[in-house]
N, C-alpha and C positions, 0 to 999 in steps of 0.2 A: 490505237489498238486497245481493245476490250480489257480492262484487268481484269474483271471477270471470268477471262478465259482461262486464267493463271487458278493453278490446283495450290493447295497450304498444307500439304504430306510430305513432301520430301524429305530425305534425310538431312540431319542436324548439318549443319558446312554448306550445304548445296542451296543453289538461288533454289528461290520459286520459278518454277518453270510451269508450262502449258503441259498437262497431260498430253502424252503420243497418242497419237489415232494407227490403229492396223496400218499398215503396210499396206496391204491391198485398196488403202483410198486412195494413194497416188498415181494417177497412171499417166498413159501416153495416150490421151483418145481415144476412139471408136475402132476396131475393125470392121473388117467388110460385113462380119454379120452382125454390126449395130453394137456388140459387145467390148465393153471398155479393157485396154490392154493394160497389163500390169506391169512397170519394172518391178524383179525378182528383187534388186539392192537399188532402188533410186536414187540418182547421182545427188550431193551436194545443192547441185542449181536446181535441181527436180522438188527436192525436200524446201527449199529457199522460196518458191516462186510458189509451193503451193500454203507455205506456213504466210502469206502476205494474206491471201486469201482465209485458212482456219488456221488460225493462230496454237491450236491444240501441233500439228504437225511441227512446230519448233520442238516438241519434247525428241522427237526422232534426232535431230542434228543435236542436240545437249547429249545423250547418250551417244553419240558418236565420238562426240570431241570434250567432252567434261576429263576423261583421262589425260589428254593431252595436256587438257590448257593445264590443268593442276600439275602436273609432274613437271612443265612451264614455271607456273608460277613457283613451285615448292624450289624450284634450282636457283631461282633468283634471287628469293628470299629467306631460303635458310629454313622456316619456320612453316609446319604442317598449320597451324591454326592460321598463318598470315596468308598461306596458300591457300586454305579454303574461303576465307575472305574474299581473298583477291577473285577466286574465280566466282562467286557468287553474283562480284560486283560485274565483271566480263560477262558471262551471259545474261545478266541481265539488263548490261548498255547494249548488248547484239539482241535480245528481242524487241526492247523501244525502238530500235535504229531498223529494222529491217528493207526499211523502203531507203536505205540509205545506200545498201550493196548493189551497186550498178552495173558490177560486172557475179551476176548467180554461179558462175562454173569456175572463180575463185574465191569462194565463201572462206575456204580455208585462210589463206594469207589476208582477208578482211580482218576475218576472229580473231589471226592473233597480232592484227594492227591495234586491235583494242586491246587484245593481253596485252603489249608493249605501252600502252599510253597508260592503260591501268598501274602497269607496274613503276612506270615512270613518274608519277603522279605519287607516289607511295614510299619513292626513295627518297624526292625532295620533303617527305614530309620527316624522315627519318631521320634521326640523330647520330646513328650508328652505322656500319659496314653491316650487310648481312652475312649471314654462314653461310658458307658456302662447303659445308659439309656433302650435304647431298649430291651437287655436282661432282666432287672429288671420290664419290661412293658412286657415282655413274660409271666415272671412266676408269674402272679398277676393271683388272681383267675377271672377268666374269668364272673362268676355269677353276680358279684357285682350290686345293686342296684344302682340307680342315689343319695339316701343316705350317701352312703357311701362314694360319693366324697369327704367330709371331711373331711376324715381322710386316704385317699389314695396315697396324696402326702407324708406326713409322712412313711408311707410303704414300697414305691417308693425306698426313699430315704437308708429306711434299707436294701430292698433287695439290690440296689447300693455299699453300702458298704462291706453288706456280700459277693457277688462275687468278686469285685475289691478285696476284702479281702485273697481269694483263690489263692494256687499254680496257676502257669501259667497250668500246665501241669492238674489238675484237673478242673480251669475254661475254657478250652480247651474242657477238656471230655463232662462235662454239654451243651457247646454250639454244639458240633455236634451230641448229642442227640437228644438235642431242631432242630438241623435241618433235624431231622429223621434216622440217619445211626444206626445201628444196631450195638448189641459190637462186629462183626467179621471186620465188615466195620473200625469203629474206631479203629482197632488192624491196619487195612493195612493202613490206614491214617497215622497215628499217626507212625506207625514202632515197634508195642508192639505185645506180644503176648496175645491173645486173654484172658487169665485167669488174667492178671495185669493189663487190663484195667478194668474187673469186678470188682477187688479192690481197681482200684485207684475211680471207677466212687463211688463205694461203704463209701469209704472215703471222699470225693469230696460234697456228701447230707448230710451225717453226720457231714460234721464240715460249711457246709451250715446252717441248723438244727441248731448247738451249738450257729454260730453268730447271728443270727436270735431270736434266743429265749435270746441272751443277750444286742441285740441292739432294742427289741420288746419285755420287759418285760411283756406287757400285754396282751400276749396272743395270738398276733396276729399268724395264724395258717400259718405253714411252707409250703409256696405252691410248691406241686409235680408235676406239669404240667401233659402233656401224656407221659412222658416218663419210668414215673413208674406206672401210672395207667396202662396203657397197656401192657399186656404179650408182647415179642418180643423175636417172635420164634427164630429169627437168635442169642442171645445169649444164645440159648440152647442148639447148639451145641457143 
């Protein structure tokens, strides 16, 4: 692939990536009257199969997923500077790599097969536990009154414990929940089959749940964030 094609403006933390090209250069072929059809949002495997070709069209799936992958990486690693790092480094092994995604219509669970090797690659080299602050500021119930500041650092501090408290491989599961993937996505991540991540994740809130309600005797209620509020069709299959 061209370096060439890679623009040197982005903002400070973020890779160099390929300038986006319009929207309207990707399309689906010809219609009947010779004119080429647009997708309105082109899928993932649309934007993937045409970035092989003009390496500019990678800037559209970085602006897609640079939120993700960072709010990824930032959970794992505690540290906004280690986070923008890390995701610098991530998309820019998924632009080298792209003739490597075999399967275009799950680009997603590729990207963040690389987020996970990135970050794993990152912990061996670490000395230290990361914070896991940011995580524990995920799963805080989002409602709270200005009241309740009071007693929120206490909280804070238990959900802190309860996760650091988790298998690596279950507070693993929780965090790429929390950054959206689905249990089939998490099976390709992770290298599991899809019916033992259900278990492990299923394990993973339950003993979530157990430390929680023994480091928060009073009460305090076990926050489920969206990841179990919300059906998620992809692990219904």
């Amino acid at each position: 692939m061209d370096a060439g094609a890679m623009v040197k403006d982005d903002p400070p933390g973020r890779p160099v990536v390929p300038r986006s090209l319009p929207i309207r250069t990707i399309g689906h072929g010809l219609g009947a009257n010779g004119v080429q059809r647009v997708a309105a949002q082109p899928s993932d495997a649309d934007l993937l199969r045409a970035a092989r070709d003009e390496p500019a069209v990678f800037g559209h799936l970085y602006e897609r997923y640079f939120g993700l992958i960072y709010a990824y990486c930032d959970r794992r690693l505690g540290d906004r500077t280690a986070a923008e790092d890390a995701s610098a480094a991530i998309f820019s092994r998924a632009f080298a790599s792209l003739g490597s995604c075999r399967h275009p219509d799950r680009f997603r669970s590729w990207l963040f097969t690389i987020a996970h090797h990135e970050i794993t690659d990152r912990y061996r080299a670490r000395t230290h536990t990361a914070d896991l602050d940011a995580v524990a500021h995920t799963l805080r119930d989002p409602g709270r009154s200005p009241e309740d500041d009071a007693i929120a650092a206490d909280e804070r501090r238990a959900v802190h414990t309860a996760l650091a408290s988790l298998p690596d491989d279950q507070r693993h599961v929780i965090e790429l929940r929390l950054a959206g993937l689905t249990g089939p996505e998490i099976a390709e991540v992770i290298g599991r089959r899809h019916g033992a991540i259900r278990a492990l994740q299923h394990r993973a809130f339950a003993r979530l749940r157990t430390l929680l309600a023994d480091l928060a005797p009073t009460g305090y209620p076990v926050p489920k964030a969206d990841i179990e509020r919300t059906p998620d069709r992809g692990d219904r299959r």
